[in-house]
FIKOL-663158 format. One line per 5 residues: number of its first residue (from 1); their letters; for each residue x, y, z of C-alpha. Coordinates in nm, 3 decimals, m for minus. Layout:
% FIKOL-663158
NUM = a = X:Y:Z  ... .
***
This chain:
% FIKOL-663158
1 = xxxxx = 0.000:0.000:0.000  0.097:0.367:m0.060  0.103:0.629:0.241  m0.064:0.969:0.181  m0.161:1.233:0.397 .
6 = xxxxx = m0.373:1.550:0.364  m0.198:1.867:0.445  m0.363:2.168:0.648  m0.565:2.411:0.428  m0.585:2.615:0.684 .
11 = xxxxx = m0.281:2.809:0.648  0.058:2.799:0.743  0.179:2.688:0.412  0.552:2.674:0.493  0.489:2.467:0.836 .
16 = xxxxx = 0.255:2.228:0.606  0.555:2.211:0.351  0.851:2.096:0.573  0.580:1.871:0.767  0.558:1.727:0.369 .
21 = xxxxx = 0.929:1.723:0.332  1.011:1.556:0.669  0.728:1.311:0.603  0.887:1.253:0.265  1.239:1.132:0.395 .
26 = xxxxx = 1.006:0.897:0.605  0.859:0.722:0.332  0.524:0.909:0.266  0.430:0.845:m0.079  0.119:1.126:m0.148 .
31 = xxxxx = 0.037:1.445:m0.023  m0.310:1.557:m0.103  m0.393:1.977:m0.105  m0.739:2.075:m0.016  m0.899:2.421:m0.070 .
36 = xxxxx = m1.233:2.457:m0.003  m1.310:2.834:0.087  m0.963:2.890:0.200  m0.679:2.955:0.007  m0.657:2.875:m0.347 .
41 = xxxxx = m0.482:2.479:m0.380  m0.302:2.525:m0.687  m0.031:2.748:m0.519  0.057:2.549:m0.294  0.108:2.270:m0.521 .
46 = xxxxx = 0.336:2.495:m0.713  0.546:2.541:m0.394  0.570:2.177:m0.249  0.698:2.100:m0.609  0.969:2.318:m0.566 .
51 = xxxxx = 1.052:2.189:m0.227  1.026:1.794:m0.277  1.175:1.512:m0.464  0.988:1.189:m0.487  0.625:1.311:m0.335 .
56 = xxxxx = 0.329:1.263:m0.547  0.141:1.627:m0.493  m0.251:1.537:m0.546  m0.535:1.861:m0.523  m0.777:1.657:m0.308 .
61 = xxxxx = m0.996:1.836:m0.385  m1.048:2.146:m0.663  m1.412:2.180:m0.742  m1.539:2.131:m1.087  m1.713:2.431:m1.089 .
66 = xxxxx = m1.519:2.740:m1.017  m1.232:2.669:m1.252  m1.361:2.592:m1.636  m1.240:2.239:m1.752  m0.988:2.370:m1.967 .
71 = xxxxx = m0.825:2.570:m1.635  m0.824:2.233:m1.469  m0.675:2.011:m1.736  m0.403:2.373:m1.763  m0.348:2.322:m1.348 .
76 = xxxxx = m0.303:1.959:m1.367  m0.065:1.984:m1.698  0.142:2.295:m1.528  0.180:2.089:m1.162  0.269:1.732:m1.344 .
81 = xxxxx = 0.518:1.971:m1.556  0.678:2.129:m1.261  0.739:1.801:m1.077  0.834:1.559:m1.362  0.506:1.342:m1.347 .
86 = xxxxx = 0.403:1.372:m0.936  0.071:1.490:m1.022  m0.283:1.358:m0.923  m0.553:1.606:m1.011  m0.837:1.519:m0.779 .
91 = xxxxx = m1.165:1.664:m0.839  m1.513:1.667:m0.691  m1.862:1.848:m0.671  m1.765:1.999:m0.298  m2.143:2.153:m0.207 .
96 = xxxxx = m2.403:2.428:m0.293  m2.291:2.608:0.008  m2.022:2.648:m0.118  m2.070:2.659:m0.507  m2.363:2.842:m0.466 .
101 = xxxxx = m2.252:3.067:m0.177  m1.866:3.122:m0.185  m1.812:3.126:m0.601  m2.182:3.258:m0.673  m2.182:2.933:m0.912 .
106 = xxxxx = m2.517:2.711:m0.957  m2.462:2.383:m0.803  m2.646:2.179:m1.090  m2.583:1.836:m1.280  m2.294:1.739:m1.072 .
111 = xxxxx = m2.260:1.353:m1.209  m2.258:1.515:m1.552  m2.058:1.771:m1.571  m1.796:1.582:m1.372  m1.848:1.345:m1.631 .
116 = xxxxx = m1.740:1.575:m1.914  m1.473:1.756:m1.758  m1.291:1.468:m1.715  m1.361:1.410:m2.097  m1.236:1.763:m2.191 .
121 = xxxxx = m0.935:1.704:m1.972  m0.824:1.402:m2.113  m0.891:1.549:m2.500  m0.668:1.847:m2.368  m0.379:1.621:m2.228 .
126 = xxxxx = m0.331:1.390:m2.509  m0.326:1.704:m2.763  m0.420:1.476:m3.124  m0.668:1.770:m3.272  m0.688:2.092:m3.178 .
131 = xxxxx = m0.952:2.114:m2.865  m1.318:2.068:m3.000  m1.594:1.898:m2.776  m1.976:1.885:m2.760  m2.141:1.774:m2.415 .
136 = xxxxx = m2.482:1.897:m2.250  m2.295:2.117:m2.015  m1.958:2.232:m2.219  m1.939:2.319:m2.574  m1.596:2.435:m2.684 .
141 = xxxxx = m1.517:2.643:m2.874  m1.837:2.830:m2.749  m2.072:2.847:m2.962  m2.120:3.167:m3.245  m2.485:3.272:m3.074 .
146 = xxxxx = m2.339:3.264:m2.688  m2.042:3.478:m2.793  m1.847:3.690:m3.036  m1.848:3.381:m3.285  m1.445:3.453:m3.286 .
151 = xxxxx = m1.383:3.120:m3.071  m1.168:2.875:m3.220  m1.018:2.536:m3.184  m0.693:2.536:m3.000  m0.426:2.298:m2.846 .
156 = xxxxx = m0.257:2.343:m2.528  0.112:2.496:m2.602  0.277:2.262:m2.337  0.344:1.873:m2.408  0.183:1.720:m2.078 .
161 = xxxxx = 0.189:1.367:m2.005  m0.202:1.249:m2.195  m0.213:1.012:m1.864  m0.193:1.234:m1.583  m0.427:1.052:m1.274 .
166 = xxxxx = m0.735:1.204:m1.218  m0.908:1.113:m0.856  m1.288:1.171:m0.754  m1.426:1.223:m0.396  m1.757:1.091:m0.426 .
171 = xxxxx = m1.996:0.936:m0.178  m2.305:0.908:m0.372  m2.443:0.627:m0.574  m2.429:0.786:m0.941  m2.119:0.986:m0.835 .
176 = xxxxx = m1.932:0.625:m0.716  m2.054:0.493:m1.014  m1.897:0.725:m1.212  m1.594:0.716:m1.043  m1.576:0.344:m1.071 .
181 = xxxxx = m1.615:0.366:m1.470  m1.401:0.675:m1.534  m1.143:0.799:m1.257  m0.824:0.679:m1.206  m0.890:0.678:m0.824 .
186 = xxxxx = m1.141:0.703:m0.558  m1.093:0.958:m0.264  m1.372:0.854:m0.033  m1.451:1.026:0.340  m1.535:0.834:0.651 .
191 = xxxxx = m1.431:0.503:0.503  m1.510:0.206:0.688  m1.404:m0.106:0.580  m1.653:m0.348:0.758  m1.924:m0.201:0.565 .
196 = xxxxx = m1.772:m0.041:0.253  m1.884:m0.317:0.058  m2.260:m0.307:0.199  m2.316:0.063:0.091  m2.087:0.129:m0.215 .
201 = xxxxx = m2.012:m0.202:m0.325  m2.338:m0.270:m0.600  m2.258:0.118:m0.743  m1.846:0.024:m0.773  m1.912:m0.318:m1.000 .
206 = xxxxx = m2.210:m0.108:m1.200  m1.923:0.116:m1.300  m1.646:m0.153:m1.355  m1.835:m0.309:m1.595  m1.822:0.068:m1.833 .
211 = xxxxx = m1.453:0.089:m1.714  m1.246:0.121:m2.056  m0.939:m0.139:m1.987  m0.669:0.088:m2.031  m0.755:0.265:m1.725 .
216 = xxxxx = m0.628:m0.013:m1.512  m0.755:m0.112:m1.164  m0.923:0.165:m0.969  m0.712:0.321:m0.712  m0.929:0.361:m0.372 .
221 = xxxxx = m0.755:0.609:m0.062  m0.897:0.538:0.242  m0.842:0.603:0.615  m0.790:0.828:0.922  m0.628:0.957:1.189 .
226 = xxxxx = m0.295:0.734:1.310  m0.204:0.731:1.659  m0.032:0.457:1.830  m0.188:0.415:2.185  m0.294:0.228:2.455 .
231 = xxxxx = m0.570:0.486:2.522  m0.705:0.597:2.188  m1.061:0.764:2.309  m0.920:1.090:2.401  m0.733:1.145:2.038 .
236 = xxxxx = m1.065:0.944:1.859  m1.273:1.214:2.076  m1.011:1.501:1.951  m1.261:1.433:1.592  m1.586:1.468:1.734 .
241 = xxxxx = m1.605:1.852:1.628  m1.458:1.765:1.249  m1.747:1.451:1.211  m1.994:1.626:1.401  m1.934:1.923:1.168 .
246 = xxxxx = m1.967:1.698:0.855  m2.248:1.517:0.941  m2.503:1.805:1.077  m2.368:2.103:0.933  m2.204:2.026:0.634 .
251 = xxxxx = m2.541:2.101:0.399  m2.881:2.119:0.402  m3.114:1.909:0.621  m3.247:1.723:0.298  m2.901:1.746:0.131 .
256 = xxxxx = m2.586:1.669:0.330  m2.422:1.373:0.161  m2.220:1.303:0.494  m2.532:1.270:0.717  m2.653:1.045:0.454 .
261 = xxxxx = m2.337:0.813:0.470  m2.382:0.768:0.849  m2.729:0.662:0.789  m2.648:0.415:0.508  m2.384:0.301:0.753 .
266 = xxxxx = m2.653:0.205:1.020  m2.692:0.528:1.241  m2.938:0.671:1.122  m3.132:0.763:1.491  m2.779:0.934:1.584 .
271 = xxxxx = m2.724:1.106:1.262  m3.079:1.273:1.254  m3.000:1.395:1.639  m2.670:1.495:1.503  m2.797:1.703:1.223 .
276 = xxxxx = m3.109:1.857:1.440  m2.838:1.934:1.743  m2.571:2.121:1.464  m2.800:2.292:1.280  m2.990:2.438:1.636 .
281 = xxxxx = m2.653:2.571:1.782  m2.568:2.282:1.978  m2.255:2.198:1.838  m2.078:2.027:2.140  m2.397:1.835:2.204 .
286 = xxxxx = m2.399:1.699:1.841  m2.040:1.608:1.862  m2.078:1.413:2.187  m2.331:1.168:2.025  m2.065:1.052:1.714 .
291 = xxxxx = m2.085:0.673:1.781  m1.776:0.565:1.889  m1.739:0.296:1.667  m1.769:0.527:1.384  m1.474:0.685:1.509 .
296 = xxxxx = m1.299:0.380:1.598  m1.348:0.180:1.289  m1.275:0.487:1.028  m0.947:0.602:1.217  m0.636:0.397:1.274 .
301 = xxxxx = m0.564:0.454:1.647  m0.492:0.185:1.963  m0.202:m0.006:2.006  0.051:m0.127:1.770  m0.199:m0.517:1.698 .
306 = xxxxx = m0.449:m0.262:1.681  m0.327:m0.048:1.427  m0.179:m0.360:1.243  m0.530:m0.491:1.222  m0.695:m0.196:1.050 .
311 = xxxxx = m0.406:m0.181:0.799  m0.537:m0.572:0.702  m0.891:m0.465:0.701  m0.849:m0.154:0.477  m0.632:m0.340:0.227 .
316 = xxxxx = m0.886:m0.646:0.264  m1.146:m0.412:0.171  m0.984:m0.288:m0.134  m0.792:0.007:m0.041  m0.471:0.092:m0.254 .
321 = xxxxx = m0.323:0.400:m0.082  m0.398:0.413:0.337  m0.456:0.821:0.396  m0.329:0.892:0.750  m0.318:1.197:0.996 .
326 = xxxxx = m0.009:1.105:1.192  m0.037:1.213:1.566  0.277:1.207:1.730  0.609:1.164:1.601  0.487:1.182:1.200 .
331 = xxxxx = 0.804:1.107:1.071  0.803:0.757:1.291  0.463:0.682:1.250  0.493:0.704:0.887  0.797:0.445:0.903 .
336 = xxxxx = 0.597:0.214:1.102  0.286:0.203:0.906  0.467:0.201:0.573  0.648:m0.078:0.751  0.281:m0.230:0.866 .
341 = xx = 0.134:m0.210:0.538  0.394:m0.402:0.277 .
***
């Protein structure tokens, strides 16, 4: 298995890069770069690709609609260029809060136009006409009556690699489904092995059987916080706010796909309290009733067999890449459960 690790979007940009470059020495294979309303992602790609070797950089995530797909498949290209080939261009849908609310963007056909910005990306990359594409969402050039009628075919100037990785957080059925059939990995949330198969397993094989063969096996990054403990609850409490957050106040009432997950995981009496808790105020109250097992099973901390354990679960379940959140000593951690996972 590969080792990756999502780096702070919250700032500090020059702590999060020598975190990534002491975690690189250690072994750590990925590091993923979120941005959600914080910070823009792509320049801080830029700068961990100036300051490391042999790490794979991977956006996890940019949002498919506040950049046009020709910017993304330009981002990708330009951050694969910089670091010889460590690029992973992970995309997703993120939410009509934000869409809607931060980039003033309608959140609306996100399985399709996913869909066809990966298409556009891909046309872009490989560079054997000059760019022309007609979807239901993205006609390029744009079309003579939406415009000046001066558009014209064009080919990126650069020679990218026509196979850079593109990765998908999804959670929902259509959206895994998709993912299964046309990314080259899966970046799912809250993964828990013991029941992966139960809720995402029927959409996963619906999509294999589309999946074009020379995509190769689908890469799936899965997994949580690492600590290596005799006394886990206090660090597996330490998440309450983050899940609590995500499952009652990430979205609407009728349209948080987090608070669904829980439910399709079997909680759905705590994740309705959850949600109704969150969205009245009552933040600390909703984060107090995050079954612990939830937290236990989608995080990798306890003791050494523990830890151990989970590795064989995760990998038994399918996943390729194990996505940590050292606490503690990250560069040792990240020895031991690169060691732990060959």
């Amino acid at each position: 298995m590969k080792i990756a690790m999502q780096l702070s979007y919250a700032g500090g940009f020059k702590q999060s890069a020598q975190q990534a470059m002491d975690l690189e020495k250690a072994g750590l294979d990925i590091v993923w770069v979120a941005e959600a309303y914080g910070f823009d992602g792509p320049s801080f790609m830029g700068y961990l690709a100036a300051k490391t070797e042999r790490l794979t950089i991977g956006s996890g995530i940019l949002n498919i609609y506040s950049r046009t797909p020709s910017l993304l498949a330009m981002t990708g290209a330009g951050v694969d260029a910089m670091t010889e080939g460590r690029c992973i261009l992970g995309l997703g849908a993120s939410g009509p809060q934000v869409i809607e609310g931060f980039h003033g963007m309608p959140y609306d056909a996100p399985i399709g136009r996913t869909r066809e910005v990966i298409e556009i990306c891909r046309l872009i990359w490989k560079r054997e006409a000059p760019l022309e594409y007609q979807g239901k969402y993205y006609t390029l050039p744009l079309p003579p009556e939406q415009g000046t009628g001066l558009g014209k075919p064009l080919k990126i100037i650069g020679h990218p690699r026509p196979d850079i990785p593109i990765y998908l957080a999804s959670l929902g059925a259509k959206n895994v489904q998709l993912t299964a059939e046309l990314a080259d990995g899966w970046l799912p949330i809250f993964y828990m092995p013991e029941r992966a198969n139960d809720v995402w397993g029927a959409d996963l094989a619906a999509g294999a059987a589309k999946r074009p063969a020379e995509l190769g096996p689908l890469e799936v990054v899965a997994g949580g916080v690492l600590c290596v403990t005799d006394d886990p609850k206090p660090v597996l409490d330490f998440a309450r706010p983050m899940y609590a957050l995500y499952i009652g106040g990430m979205g609407a009432r009728d349209r948080n796909f987090y608070n669904q997950l829980a439910c399709r995981y079997g909680y759905e009496k705590e994740a309705k309290e959850i949600q109704d808790l969150y969205l009245a105020g009552k933040k600390d109250e909703a984060a107090a009733l995050i079954p612990y097992e939830l937290l236990e099973l989608t995080n990798l901390a306890g003791p050494e067999g523990f830890i151990k354990d989970r590795i064989a679960a995760f990998k038994e379940a399918g996943v390729s890449t194990l996505n940590v959140v050292p606490v503690g000593n990250g560069p040792e951690l990240v020895e031991k459960v690169k060691a732990w996972s060959e």
